[in-house]
PASE-169808 format. One record per residue (C-alpha): residue number from 0; chain; z, x, y. Coordinates in Angstrom, 3 decimals. Layout:
REM residues N
<num:NUM | chaine:A | pz:Z | px:X | py:Y>
...
REM end
This chain:
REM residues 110
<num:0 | chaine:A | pz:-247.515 | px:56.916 | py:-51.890>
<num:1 | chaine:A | pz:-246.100 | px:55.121 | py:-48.820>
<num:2 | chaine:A | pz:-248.275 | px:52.853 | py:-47.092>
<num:3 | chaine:A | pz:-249.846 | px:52.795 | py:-43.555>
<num:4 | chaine:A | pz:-247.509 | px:51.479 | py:-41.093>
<num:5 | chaine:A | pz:-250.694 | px:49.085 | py:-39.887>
<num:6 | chaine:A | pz:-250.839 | px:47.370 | py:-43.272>
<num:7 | chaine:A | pz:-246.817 | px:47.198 | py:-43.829>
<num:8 | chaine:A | pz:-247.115 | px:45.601 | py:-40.543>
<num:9 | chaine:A | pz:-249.727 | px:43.264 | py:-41.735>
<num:10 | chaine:A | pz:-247.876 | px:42.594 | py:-44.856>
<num:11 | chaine:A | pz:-244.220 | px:42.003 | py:-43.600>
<num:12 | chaine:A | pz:-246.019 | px:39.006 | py:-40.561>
<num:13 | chaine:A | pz:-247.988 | px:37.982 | py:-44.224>
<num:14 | chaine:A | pz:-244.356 | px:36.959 | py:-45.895>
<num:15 | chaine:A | pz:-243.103 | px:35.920 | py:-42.805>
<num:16 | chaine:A | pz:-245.593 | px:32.914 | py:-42.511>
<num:17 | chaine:A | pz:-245.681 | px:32.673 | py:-46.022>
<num:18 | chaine:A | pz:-242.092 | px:31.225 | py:-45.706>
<num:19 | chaine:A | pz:-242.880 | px:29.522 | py:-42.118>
<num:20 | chaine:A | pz:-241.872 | px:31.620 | py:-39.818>
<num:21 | chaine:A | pz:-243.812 | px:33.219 | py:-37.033>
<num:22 | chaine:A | pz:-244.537 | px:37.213 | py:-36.605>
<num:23 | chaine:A | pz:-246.521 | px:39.146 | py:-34.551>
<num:24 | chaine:A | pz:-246.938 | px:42.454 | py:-33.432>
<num:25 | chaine:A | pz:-245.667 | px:42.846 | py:-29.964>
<num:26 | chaine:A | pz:-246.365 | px:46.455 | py:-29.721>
<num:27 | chaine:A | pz:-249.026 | px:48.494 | py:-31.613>
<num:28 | chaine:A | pz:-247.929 | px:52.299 | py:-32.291>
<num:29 | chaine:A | pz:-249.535 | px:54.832 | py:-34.483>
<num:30 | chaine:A | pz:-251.539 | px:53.124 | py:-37.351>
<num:31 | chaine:A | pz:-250.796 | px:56.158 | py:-40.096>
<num:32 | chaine:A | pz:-247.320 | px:57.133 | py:-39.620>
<num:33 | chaine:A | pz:-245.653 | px:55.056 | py:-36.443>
<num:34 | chaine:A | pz:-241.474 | px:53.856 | py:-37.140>
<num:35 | chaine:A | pz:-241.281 | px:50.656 | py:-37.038>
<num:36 | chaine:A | pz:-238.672 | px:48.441 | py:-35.117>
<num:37 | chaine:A | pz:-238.330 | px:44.404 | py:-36.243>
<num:38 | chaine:A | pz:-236.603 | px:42.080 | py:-33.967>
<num:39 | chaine:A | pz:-235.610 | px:39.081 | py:-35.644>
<num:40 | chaine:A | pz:-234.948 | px:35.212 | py:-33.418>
<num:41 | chaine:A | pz:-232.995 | px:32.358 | py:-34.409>
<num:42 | chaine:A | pz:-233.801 | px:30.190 | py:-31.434>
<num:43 | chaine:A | pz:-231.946 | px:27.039 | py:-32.699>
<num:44 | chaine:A | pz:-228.449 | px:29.436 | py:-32.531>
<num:45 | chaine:A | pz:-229.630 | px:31.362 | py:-29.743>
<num:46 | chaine:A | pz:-229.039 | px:34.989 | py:-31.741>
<num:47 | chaine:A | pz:-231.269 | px:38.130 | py:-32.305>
<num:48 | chaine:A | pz:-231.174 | px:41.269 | py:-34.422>
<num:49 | chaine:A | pz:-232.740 | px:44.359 | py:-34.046>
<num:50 | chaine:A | pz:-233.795 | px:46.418 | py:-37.551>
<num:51 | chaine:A | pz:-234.502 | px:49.892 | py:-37.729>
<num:52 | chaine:A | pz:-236.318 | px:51.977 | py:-39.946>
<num:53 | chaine:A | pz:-233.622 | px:55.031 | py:-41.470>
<num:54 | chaine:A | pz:-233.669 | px:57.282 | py:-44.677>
<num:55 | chaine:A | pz:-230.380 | px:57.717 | py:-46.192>
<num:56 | chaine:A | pz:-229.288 | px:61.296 | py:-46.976>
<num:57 | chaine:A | pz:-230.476 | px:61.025 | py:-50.653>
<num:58 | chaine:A | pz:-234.208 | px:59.950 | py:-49.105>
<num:59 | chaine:A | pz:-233.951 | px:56.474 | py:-49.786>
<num:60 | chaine:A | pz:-235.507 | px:53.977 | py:-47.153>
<num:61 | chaine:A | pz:-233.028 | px:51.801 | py:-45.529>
<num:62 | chaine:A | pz:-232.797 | px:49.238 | py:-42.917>
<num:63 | chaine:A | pz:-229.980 | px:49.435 | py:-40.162>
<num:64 | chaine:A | pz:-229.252 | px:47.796 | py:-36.925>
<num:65 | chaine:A | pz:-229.463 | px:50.349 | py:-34.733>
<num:66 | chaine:A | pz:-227.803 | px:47.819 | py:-31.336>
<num:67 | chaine:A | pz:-224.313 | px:46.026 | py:-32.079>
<num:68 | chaine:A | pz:-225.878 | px:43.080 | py:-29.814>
<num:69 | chaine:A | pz:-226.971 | px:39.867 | py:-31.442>
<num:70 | chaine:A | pz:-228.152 | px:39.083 | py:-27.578>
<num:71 | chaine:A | pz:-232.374 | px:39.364 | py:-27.073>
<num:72 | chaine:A | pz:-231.812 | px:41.012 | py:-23.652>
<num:73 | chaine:A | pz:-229.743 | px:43.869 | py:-24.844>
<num:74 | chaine:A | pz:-232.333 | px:44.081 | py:-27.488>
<num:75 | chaine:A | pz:-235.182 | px:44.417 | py:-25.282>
<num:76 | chaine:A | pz:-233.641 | px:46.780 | py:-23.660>
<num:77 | chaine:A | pz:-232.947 | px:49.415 | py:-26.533>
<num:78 | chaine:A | pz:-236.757 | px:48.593 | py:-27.825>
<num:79 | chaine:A | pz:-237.926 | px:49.617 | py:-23.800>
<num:80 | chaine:A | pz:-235.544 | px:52.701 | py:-24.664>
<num:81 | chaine:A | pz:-237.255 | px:53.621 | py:-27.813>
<num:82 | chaine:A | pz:-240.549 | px:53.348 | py:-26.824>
<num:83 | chaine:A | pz:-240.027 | px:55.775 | py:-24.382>
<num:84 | chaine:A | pz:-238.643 | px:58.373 | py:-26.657>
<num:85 | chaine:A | pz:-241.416 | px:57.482 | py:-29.012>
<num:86 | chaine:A | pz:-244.401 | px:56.326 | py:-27.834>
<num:87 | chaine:A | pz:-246.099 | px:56.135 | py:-31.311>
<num:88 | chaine:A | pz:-243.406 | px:53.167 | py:-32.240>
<num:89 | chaine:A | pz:-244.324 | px:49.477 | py:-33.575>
<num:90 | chaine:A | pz:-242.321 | px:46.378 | py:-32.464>
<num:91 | chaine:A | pz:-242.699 | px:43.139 | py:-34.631>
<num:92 | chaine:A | pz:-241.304 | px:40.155 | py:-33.675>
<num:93 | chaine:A | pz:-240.343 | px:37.637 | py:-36.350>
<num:94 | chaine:A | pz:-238.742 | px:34.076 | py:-35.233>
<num:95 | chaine:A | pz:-237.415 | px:32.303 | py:-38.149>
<num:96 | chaine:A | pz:-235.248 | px:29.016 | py:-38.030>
<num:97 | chaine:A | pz:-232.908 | px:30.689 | py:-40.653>
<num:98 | chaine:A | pz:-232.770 | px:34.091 | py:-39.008>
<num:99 | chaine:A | pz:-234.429 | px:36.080 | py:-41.886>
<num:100 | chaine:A | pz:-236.129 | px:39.550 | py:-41.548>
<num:101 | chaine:A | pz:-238.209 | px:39.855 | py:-44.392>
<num:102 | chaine:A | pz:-237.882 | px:43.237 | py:-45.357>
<num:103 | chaine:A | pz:-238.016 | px:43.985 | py:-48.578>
<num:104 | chaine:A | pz:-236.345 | px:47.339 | py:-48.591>
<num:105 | chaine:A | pz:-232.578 | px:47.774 | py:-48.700>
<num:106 | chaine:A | pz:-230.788 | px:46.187 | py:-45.510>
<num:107 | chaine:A | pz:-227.470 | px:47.872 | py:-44.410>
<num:108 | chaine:A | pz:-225.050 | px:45.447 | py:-42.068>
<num:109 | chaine:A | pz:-227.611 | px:42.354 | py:-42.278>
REM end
């Protein structure tokens, strides 16, 4: 059984401060069933990456970046892109002096 997207949330900002870094929810989608989009800044080297939720052809959950730009702008902008396409959509923010995302599933390119 997967879990709500409103407590994977919850849990993924818990590990995040668990390790000191700082997450919160910058947009709130559907609580049951909304994808999930985590944008991850490194403020000391000026980067940011974009994760997306994806299920591999043999079902498996997977992690990609769906933007080839490590810039927050260009990020913003394909989050403002994807929001529109689906409204239901969460946004979590993580910024983390060593860059890390936190996920625990599989991570393709990151």
């Amino acid at each position: 059984m997967l879990l709500s997207t409103d407590i994977w949330v919850s849990a993924l900002i818990r590990r995040a401060e668990l390790s000191g870094a700082f997450g919160m929810v910058i947009r709130k989608g559907d609580a049951r069933a909304g994808a999930v989009l985590v944008k991850v800044l490194n403020r000391p080297q000026g980067t940011a990456r974009l994760y997306a939720e994806a299920t591999r052809l043999d079902g498996e959950r997977v992690w990609m970046q769906p933007a080839p730009s490590d810039q927050e702008p260009d990020l913003d902008a394909y989050i403002e892109r994807a929001v529109r396409v689906d409204p239901d959509i969460w946004v979590v923010e993580i910024d983390d002096r060593q860059g890390r995302h936190f996920l625990t599933e599989p991570v393709e390119g990151g």
